[in-house]
Each structure stands twice: as C-alpha cells, then as structure tokens.
VEXDREN-2710 file (C-alpha; in Angstrom, 1 decimal):
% VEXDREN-2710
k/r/px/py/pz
1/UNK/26.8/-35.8/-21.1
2/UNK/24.1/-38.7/-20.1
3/UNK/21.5/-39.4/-23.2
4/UNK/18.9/-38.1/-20.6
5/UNK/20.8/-34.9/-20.2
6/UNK/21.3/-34.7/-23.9
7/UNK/17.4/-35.3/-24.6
8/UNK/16.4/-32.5/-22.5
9/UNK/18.2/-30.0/-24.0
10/UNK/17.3/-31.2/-27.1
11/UNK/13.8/-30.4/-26.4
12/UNK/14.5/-27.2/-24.7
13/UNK/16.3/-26.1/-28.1
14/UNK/13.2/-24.2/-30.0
15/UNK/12.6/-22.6/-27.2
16/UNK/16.1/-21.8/-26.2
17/UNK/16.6/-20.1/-30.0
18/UNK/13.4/-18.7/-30.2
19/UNK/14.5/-16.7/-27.0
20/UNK/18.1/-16.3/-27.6
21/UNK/17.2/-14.7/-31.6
22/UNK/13.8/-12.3/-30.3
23/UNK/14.7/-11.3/-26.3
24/UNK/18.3/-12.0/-25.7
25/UNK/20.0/-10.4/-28.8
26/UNK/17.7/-7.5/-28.8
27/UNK/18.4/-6.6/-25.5
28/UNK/22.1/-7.2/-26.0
29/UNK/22.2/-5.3/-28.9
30/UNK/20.0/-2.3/-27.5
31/UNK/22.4/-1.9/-25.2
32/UNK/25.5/-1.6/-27.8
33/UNK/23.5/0.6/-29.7
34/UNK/22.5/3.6/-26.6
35/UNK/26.4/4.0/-27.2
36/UNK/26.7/4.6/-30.8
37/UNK/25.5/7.8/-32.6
38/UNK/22.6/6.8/-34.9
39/UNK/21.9/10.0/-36.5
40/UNK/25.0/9.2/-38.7
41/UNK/26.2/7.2/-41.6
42/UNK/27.5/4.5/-40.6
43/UNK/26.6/4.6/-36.9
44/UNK/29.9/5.7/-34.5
45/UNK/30.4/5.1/-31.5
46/UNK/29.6/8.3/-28.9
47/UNK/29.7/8.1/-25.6
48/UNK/27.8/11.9/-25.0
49/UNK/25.4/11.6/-28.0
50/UNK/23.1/9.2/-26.0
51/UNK/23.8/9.2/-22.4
52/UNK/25.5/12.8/-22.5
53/UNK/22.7/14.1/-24.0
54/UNK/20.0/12.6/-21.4
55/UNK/21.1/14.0/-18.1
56/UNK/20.6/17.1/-19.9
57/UNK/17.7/16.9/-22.4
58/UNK/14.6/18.9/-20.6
59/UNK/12.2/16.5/-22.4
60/UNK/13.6/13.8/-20.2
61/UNK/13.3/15.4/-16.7
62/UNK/9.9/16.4/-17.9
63/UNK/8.9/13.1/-19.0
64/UNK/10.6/11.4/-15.9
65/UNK/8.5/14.1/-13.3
66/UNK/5.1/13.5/-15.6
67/UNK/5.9/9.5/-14.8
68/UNK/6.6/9.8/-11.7
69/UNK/3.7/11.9/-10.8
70/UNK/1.3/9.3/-11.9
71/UNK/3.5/6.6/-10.1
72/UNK/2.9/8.2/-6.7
73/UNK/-0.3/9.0/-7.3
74/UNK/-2.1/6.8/-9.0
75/UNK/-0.3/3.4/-7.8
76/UNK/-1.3/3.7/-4.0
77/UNK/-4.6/5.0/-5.2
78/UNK/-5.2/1.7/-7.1
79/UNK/-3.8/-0.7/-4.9
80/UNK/-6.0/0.9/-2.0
81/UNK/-9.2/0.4/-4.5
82/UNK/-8.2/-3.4/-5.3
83/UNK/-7.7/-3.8/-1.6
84/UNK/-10.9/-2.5/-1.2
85/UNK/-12.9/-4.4/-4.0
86/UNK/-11.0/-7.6/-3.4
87/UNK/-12.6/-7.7/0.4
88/UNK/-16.0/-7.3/-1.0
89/UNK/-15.4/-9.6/-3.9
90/UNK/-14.8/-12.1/-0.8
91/UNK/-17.5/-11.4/1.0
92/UNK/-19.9/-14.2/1.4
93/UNK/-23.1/-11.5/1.3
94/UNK/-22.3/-10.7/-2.5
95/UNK/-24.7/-12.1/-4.4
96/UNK/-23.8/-13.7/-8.2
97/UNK/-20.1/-13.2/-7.1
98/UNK/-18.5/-15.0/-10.4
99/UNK/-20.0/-12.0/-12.6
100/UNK/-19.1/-9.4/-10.3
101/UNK/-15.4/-10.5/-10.6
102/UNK/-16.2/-10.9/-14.5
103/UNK/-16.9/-7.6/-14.7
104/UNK/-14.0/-6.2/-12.6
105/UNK/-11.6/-7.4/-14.3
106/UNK/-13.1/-6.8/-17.7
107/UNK/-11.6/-3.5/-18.4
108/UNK/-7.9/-5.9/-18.8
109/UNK/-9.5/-7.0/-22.4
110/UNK/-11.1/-4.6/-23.4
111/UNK/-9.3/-3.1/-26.5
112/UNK/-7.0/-0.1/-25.8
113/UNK/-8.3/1.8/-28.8
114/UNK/-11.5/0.9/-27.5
115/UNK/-11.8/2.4/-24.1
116/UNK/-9.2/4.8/-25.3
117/UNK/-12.0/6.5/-27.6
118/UNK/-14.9/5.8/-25.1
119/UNK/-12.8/7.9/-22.1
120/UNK/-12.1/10.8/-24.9
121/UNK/-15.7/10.9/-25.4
122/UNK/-17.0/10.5/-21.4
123/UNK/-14.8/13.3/-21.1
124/UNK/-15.3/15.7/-23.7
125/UNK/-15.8/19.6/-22.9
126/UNK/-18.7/19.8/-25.2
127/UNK/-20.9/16.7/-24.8
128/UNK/-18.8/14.4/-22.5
129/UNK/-20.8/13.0/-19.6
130/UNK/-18.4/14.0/-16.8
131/UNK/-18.3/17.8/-17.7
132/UNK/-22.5/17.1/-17.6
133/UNK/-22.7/15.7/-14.0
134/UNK/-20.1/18.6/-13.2
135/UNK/-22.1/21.0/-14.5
136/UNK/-25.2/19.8/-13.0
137/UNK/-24.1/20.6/-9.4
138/UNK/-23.0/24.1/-10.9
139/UNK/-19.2/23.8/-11.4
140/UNK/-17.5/25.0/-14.9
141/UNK/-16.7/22.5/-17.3
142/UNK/-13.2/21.2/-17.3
143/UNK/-10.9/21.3/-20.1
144/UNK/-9.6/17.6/-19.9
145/UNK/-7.6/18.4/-23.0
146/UNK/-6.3/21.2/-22.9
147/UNK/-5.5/21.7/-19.4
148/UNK/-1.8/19.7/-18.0
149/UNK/-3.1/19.1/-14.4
150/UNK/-7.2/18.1/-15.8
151/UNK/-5.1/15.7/-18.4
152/UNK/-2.5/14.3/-15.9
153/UNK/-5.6/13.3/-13.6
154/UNK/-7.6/12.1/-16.2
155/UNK/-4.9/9.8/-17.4
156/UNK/-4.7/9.0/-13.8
157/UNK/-8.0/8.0/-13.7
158/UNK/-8.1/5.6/-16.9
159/UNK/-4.8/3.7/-15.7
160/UNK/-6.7/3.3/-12.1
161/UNK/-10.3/1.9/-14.3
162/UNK/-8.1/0.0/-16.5
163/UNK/-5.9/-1.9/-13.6
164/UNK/-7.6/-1.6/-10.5
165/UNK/-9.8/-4.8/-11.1
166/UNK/-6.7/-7.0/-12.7
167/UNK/-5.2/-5.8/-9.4
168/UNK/-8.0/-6.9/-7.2
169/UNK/-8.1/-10.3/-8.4
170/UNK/-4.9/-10.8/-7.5
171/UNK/-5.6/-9.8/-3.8
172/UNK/-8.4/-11.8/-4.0
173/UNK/-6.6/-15.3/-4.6
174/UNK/-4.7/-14.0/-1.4
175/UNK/-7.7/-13.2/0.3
176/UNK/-8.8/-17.1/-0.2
177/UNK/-5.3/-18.0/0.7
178/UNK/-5.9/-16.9/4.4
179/UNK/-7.5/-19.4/6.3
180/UNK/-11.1/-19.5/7.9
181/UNK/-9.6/-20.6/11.4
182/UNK/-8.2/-17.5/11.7
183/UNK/-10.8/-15.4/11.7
184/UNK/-13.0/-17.6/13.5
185/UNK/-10.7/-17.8/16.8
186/UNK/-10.7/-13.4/16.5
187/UNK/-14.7/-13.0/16.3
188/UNK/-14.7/-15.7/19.4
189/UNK/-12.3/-13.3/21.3
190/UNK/-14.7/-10.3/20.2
191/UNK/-12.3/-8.7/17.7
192/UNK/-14.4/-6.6/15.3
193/UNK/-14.7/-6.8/11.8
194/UNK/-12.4/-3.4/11.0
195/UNK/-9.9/-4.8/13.8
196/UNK/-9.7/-7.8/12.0
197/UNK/-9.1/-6.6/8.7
198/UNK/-6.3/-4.0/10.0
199/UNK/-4.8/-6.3/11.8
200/UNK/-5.4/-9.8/10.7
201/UNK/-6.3/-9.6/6.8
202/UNK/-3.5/-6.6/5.9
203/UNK/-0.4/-8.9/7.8
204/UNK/-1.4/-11.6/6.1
205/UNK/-2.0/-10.0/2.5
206/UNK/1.5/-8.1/2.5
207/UNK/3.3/-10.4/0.2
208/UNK/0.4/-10.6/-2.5
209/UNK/0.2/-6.2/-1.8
210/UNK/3.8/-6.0/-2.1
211/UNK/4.1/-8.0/-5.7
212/UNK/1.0/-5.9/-7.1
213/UNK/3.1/-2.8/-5.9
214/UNK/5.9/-4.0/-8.0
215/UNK/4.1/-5.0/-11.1
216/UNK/2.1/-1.7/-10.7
217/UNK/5.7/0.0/-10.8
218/UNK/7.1/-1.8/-13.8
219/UNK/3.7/-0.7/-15.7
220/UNK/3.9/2.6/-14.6
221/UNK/7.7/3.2/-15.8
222/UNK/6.8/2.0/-19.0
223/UNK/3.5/3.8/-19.2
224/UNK/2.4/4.5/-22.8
225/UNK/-1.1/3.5/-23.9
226/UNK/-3.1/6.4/-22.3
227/UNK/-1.1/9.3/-22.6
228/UNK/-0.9/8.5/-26.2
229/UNK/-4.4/7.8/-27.4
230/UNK/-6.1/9.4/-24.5
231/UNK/-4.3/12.9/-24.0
232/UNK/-2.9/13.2/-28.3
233/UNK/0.4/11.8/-27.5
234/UNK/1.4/13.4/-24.4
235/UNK/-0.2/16.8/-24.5
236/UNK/-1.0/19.1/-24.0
237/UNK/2.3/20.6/-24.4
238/UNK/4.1/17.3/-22.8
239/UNK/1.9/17.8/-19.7
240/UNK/1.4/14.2/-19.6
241/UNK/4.0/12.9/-21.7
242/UNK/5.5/9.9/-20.4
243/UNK/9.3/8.1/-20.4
244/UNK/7.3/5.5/-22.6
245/UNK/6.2/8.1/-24.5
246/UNK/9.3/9.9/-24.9
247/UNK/11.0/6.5/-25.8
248/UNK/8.5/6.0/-28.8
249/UNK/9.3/9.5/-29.9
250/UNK/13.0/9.2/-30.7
251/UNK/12.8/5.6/-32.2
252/UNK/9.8/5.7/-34.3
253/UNK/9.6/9.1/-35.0
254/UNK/12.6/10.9/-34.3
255/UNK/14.0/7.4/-35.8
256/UNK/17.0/8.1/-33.5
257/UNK/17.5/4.3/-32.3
258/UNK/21.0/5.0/-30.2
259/UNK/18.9/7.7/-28.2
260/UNK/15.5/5.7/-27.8
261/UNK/17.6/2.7/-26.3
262/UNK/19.3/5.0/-23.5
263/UNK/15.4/6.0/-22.6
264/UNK/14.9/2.2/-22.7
265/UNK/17.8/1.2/-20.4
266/UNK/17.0/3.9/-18.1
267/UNK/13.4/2.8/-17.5
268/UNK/14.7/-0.3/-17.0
269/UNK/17.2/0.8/-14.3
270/UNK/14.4/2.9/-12.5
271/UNK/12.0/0.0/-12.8
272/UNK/14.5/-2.2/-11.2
273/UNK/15.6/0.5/-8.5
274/UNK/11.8/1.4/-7.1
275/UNK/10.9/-2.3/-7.4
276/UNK/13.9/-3.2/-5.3
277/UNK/13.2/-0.3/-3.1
278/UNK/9.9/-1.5/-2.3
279/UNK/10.9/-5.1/-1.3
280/UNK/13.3/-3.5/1.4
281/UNK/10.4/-1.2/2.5
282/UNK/8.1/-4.3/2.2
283/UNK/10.6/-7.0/3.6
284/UNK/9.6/-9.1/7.4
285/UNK/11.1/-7.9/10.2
286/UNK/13.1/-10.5/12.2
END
C-alpha cells in the first residue's frame, strides 16, 4: 500500500472507530437483538416474540395509522407553507429580509421543552389563548387534551410551526439558485407573475421540494417530541401516539429491547420505502 495511501487512512482512523464502536455496532447489534426474546434470562433467540408479535400487536397498527395520519396531513401542509414563505422571503419588496428569515427559522432552536410547555399553555381549555379567540367568535372551547382528533391536529399544528421555517430556508437557497435571466425573458413575453411561478419557479424548485419531502418523511416516521411532551405521551388514550412513541415505550419503559428494536427496524424500512416512493413519484421524465 503506497505511504500516501497508508497516511490517509491513518488519519481517517478516529473517525473510522468512533463510527464503527457508536453507529455501526449499534445498528448491527439492534438488528441481532429484534430476534432474540429479551424478556428472559439470558436472552433466546425467538423468531415470533419480536416480529411475530408485531404484525399482530393493536398498539402497532394504531401507532402506525396515528403516524401516518400526521404524515399525509401535515407533510404537504408544511411543504406548501415553506413554498409559500420561501417566495416571499425572496421577494425583493420585503423589507429587513435577514430578520424575517431569522425569525422563521427560529422555532428549529428553540428548546423542545420550551415550546413544548408554551403550546400546552396557548392551548389550554381554561386560559389558553386559542380556546379565547375561539370563544370570541362564539364557538365552544375545544378540548385539545382530551379529545383524539383536537390532539392529533394540535400535534399537527406544532410539527408544521416547528418545521415549516427550517423547510422554507431550504427552498429559499433554491429559490436564489434559479436564475434572474429566466424570469426576465417571461415578464418580456407578458407571462404573469402566478404563470411564472406555476410554471417557471415550481419546475425549477422540484429537486430542492422533493428532498424536503423526503427529510420531512424520515422526521415524521420517527416522530416523537410532540406527542410526548405536548399530548402526555401519546394520549389521550393513544390518540396520538406515535411509532416513535411506541418504540420508547417497550425499550425504556417496558425495558423490552428485542421488541423496541423490531419497532426500530420497521421505521426504518417504512422510512426508506415512502422515501424511495417519492423519488419515483418525483423522478424527470425522459
């Protein structure tokens, strides 16, 4: 092996262990593990005590049909609004621009325990804000908490707040991707602003759309922040209990690790599947 060859591995080593002892092991042996009955002393290999167990555990098909709920919901919802505020973020009318995209995409680092608390008390049935400006046009208050659909669209609501802006950044580096030229040569051959944006700005944004889609997917399959400090872990009564959710569950509660790593695996698989699915429904046409 040439010195040169020898030298770069050399300095790729750290790294290369570091990765190897805290991703590549863990994920090796999480796999082993969804086959072996952990409920036991000393764990045995079972084949239905994991994997048998999940294609017929009702927590699962409930927590898979809460999931994906919020992923065909909330996901085209978002991407829509990032679209949206990522056009206006580029408009050249916008005045102090830098602090409107500040402020956007604020809501990324802002502490999940944080707005988690804040969004529990904006939407409180006795002195929440939102159940107020309801009221005020004379409609009952809504029991956010204690209601499945009122807590599956207020978790719906916080992921779309929380990721829209991170979202519409995104587009927006897109958005300054295109160039000026184009545009230009349309408004000389009278093409309006909405014809334009249909069919000059959407075309050209479909690859930076299409990987926000699929980063919007992985997040959603793994989904666990909001139902759990938002909606008191999944409820009420699992209405919004998520596969992430469900996953924490049997590992750190259940403290059933052969279990939790089937979940795991499976979200992995349907990650990969709807992601993969999307870049066929997203691919050019030749």
């Amino acid at each position: 092996m040439p010195f040169r060859t020898r030298s770069a591995y050399a300095f790729l080593a750290p790294y290369l262990l570091v990765f190897a002892t805290f991703w590549l092991w863990p994920i090796i042996n999480s796999f082993l593990i969804s086959f072996q009955n952990t409920r036991v002393n000393p764990w045995k290999f079972s084949l239905a005590s994991n994997w048998g167990r999940l294609f017929g555990d009702p927590a699962f098909y409930n927590a898979l049909y809460n999931t994906l709920i919020i992923l065909v919901i909330q996901v085209p919802v978002m991407i829509a609004l990032a679209t949206v505020m990522a056009v206006l973020l580029n408009s050249p009318l916008l005045a102090a621009r830098p602090l409107f995209r500040f402020a956007f995409f604020a809501p990324v680092v802002v502490g999940e325990v944080a707005y988690a608390a804040v969004f529990r008390l904006m939407f409180s049935i006795d002195f929440g804000i939102v159940n107020k400006l309801i009221a005020s046009v004379g409609i009952a208050p809504v029991s956010w908490f204690d209601n499945a659909n009122a807590a599956m669209a207020l978790v719906i609501i916080a992921v779309t707040w929380r990721w829209a802006g991170y979202n519409a950044i995104i587009i927006l580096a897109g958005l300054q991707s295109i160039p000026e030229d184009v545009y230009e040569a349309a408004t000389l051959d009278r093409v309006s602003k909405l014809q334009q944006f249909f069919h000059i700005t959407l075309p050209l944004l479909k690859p930076i759309v299409l990987f926000c889609v699929v980063l919007s997917v992985i997040g959603t399959m793994q989904l666990f922040t909001e139902p759990f400090l938002i909606t008191n872990r999944g409820g009420p009564g699992g209405g919004t209990e998520t596969l992430g959710l469900l996953l924490y569950r049997q590992g750190f509660t259940s403290l059933n690790f052969g279990y939790a790593s089937a979940i795991a695996y499976t979200i992995a698989a349907l990650a990969i599947a709807i992601s993969l699915f999307n870049l066929w429904v997203g691919r050019e046409s030749k």
